[in-house]
Backbone as JSON Lines, residues from 0, in Angstrom:
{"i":0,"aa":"X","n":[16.32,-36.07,-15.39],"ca":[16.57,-34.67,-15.67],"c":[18.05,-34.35,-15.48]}
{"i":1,"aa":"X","n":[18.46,-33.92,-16.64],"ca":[19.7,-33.25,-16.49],"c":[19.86,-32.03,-15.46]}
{"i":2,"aa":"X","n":[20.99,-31.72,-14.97],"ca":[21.4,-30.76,-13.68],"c":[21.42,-29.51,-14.36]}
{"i":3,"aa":"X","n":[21.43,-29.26,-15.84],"ca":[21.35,-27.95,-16.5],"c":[19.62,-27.4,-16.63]}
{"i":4,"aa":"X","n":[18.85,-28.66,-16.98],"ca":[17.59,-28.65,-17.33],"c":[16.77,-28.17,-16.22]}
{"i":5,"aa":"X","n":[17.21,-28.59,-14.57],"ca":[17.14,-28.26,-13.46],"c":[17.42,-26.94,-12.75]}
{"i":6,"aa":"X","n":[18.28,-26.95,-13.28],"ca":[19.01,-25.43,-12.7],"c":[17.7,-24.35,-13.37]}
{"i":7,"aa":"X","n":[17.75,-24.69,-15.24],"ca":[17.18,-23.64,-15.24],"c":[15.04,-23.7,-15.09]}
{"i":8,"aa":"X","n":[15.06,-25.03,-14.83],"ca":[13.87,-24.46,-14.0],"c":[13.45,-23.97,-13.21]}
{"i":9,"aa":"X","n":[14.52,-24.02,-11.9],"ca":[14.56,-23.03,-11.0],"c":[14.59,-21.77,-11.03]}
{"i":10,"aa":"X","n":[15.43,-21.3,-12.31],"ca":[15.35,-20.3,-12.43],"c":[13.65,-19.58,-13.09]}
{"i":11,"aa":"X","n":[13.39,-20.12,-13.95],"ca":[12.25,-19.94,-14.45],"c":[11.16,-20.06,-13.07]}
{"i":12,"aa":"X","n":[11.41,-20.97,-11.91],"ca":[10.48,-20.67,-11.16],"c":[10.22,-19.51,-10.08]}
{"i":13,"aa":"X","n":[11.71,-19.57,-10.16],"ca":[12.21,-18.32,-9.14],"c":[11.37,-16.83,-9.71]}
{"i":14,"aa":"X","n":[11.69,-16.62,-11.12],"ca":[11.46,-15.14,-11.56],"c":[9.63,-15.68,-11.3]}
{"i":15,"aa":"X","n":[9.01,-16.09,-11.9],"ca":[7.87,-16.29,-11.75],"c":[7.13,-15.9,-10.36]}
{"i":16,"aa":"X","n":[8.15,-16.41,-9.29],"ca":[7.48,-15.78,-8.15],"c":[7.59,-14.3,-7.96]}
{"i":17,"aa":"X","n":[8.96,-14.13,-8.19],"ca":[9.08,-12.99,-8.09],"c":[7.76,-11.42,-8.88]}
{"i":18,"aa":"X","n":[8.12,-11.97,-10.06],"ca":[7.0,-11.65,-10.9],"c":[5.29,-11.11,-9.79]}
{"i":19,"aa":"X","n":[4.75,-12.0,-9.62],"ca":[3.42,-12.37,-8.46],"c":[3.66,-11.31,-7.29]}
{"i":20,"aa":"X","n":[4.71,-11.77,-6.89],"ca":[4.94,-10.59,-5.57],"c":[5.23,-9.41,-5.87]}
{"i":21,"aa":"X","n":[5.87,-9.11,-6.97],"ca":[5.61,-7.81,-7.79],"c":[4.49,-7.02,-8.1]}
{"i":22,"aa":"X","n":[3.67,-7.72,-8.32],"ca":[2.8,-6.94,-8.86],"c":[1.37,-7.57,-8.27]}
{"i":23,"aa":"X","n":[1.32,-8.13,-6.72],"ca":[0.23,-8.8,-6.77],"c":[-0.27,-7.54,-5.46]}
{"i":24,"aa":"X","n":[0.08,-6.65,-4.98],"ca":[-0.69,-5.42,-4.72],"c":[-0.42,-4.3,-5.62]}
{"i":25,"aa":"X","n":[-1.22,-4.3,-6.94],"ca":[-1.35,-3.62,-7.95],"c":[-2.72,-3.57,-8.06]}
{"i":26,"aa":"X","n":[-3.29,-4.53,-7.23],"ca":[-4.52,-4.82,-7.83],"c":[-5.62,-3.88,-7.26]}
{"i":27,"aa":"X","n":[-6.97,-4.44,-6.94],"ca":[-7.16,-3.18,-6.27],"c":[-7.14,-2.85,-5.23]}
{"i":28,"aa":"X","n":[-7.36,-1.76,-4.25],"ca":[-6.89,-1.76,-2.9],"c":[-8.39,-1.91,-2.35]}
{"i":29,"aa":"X","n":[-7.99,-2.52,-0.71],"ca":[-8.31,-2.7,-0.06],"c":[-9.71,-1.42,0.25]}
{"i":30,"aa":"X","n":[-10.93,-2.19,0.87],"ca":[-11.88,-1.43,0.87],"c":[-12.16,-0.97,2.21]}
{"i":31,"aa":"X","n":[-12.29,0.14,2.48],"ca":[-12.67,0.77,4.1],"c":[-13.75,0.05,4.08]}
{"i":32,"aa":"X","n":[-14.04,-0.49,5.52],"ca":[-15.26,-0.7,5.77],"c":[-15.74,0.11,7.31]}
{"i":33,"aa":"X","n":[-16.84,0.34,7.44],"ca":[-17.47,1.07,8.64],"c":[-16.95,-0.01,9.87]}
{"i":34,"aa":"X","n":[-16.45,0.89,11.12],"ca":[-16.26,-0.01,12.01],"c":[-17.42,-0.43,12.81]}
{"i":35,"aa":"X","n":[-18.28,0.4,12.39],"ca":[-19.44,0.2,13.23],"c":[-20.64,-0.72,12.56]}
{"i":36,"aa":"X","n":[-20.69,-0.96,11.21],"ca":[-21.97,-1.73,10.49],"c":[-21.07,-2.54,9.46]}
{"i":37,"aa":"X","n":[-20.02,-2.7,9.25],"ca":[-18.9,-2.97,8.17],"c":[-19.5,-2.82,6.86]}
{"i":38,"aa":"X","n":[-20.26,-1.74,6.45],"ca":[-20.79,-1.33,5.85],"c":[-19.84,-1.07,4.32]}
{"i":39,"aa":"X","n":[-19.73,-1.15,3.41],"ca":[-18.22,-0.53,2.39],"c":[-18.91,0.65,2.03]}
{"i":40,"aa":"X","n":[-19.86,1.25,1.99],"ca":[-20.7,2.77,1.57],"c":[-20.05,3.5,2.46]}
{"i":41,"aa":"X","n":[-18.38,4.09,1.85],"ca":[-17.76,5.08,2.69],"c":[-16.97,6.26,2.1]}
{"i":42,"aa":"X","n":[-17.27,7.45,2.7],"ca":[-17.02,8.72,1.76],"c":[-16.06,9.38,2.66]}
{"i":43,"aa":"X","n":[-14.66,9.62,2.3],"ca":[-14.16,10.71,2.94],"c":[-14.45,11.73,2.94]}
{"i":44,"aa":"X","n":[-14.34,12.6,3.84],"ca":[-14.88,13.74,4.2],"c":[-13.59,14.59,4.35]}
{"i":45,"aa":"X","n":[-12.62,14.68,5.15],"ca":[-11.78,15.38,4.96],"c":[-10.35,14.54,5.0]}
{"i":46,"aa":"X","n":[-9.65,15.15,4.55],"ca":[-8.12,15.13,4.22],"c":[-6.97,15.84,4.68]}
{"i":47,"aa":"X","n":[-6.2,15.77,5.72],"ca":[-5.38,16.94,6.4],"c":[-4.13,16.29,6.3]}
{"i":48,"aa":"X","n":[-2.86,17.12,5.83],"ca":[-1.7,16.79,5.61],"c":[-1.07,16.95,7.2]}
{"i":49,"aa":"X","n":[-0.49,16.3,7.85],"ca":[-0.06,16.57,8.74],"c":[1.64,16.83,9.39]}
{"i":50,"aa":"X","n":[2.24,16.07,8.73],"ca":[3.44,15.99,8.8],"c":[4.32,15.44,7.25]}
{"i":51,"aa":"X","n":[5.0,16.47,6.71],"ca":[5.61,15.57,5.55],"c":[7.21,16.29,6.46]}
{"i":52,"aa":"X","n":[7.93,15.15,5.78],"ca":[9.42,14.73,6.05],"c":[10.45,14.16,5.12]}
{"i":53,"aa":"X","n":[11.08,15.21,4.15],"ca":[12.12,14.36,3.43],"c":[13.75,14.14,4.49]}
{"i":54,"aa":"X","n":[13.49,12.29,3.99],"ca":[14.77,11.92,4.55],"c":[15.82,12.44,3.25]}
{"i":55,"aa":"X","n":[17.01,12.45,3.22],"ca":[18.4,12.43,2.45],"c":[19.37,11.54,2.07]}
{"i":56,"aa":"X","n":[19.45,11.23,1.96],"ca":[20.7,10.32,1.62],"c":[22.38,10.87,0.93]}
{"i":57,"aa":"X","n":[23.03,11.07,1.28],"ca":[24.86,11.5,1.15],"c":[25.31,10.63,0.38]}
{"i":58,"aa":"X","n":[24.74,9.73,-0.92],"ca":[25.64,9.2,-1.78],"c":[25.05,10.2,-2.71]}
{"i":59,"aa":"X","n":[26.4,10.13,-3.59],"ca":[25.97,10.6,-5.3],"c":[24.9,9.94,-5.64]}
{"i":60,"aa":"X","n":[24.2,10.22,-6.43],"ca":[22.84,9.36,-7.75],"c":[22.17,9.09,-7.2]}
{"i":61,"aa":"X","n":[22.26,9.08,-5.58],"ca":[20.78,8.25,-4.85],"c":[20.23,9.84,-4.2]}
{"i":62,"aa":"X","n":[18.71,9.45,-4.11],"ca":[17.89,10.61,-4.06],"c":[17.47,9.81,-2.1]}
{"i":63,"aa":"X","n":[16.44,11.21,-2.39],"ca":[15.72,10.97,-0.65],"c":[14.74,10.54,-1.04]}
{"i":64,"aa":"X","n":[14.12,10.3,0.7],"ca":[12.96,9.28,0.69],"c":[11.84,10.63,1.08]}
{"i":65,"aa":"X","n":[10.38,10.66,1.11],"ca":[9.82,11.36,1.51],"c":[8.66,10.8,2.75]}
{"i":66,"aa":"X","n":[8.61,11.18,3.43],"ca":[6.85,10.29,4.41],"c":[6.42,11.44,4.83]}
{"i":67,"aa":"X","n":[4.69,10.99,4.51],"ca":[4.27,11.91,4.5],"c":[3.18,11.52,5.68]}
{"i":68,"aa":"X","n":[2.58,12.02,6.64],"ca":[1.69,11.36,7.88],"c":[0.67,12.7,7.18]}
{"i":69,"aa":"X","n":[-0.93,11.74,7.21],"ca":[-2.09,12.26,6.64],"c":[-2.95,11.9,7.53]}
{"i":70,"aa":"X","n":[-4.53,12.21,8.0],"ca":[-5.21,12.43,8.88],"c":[-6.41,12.31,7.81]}
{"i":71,"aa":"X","n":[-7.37,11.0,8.03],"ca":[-8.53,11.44,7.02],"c":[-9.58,10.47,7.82]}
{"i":72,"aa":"X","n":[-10.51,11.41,7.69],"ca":[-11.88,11.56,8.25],"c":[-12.95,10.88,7.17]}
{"i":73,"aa":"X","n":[-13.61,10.1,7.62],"ca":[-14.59,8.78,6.52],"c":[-15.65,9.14,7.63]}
{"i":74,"aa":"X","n":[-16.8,8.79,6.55],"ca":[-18.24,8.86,6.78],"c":[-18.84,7.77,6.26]}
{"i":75,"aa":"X","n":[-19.79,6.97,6.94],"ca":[-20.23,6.02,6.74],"c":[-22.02,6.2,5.86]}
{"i":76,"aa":"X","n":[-22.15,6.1,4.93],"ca":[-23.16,6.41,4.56],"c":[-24.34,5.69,4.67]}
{"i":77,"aa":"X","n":[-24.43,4.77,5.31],"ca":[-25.64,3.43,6.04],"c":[-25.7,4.2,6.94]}
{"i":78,"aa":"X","n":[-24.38,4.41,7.76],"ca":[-25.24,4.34,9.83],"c":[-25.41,5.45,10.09]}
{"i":79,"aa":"X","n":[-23.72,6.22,9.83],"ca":[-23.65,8.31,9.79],"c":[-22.64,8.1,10.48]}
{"i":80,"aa":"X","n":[-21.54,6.98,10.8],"ca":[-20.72,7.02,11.81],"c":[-20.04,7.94,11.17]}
{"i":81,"aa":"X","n":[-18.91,8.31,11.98],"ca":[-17.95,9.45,11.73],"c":[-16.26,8.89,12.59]}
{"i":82,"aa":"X","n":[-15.2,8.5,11.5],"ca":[-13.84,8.02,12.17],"c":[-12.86,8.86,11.8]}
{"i":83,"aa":"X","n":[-11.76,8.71,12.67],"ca":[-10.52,9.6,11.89],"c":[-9.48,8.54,11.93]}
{"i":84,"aa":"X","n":[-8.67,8.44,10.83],"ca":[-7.1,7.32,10.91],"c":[-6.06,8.05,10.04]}
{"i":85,"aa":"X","n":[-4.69,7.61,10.77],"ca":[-3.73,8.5,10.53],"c":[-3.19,7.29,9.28]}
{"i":86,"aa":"X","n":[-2.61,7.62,8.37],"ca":[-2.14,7.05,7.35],"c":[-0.3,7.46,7.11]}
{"i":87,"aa":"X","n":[0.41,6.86,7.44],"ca":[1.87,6.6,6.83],"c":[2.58,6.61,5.76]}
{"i":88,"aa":"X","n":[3.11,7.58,4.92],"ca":[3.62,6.6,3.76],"c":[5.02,7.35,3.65]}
């Protein structure tokens, strides 16, 4: 193998990964399960915004970030458990 032929397979392998890690949580998300029966028959029940927060940023062209902290309440529809988890984004 030539050192050009090489190079650019690397490259070709490189984007390829990249590619995968791109887009390989696109897929579908992750399923609540009951902590108590690991049951996946799970219904939120409520939804409470709790804290939103835009950060800023002081360059030209670049925008802010936003996080938002949420509070949601799931119901287990097998057992009747009842949880609350705070969510980040």
């Amino acid at each position: 193998m030539s050192p050009d032929t090489l190079i650019r397979l690397l490259i070709v392998i490189m984007f390829a990964v990249g590619i995968y890690f791109a887009f390989r949580d696109r897929g579908e998300k992750k399923q609540i399960k009951c902590p108590k029966c690991s049951s996946t028959n799970v219904r939120i029940i409520d939804r409470q915004t709790e804290n939103i927060h835009v950060e800023t940023v002081s360059l030209p062209g670049v925008g802010g970030r936003t996080h938002v902290r949420t509070k949601l309440t799931y119901a287990c529809q097998k057992c009747g458990h009842r949880w609350t988890t705070r969510v980040h984004t």
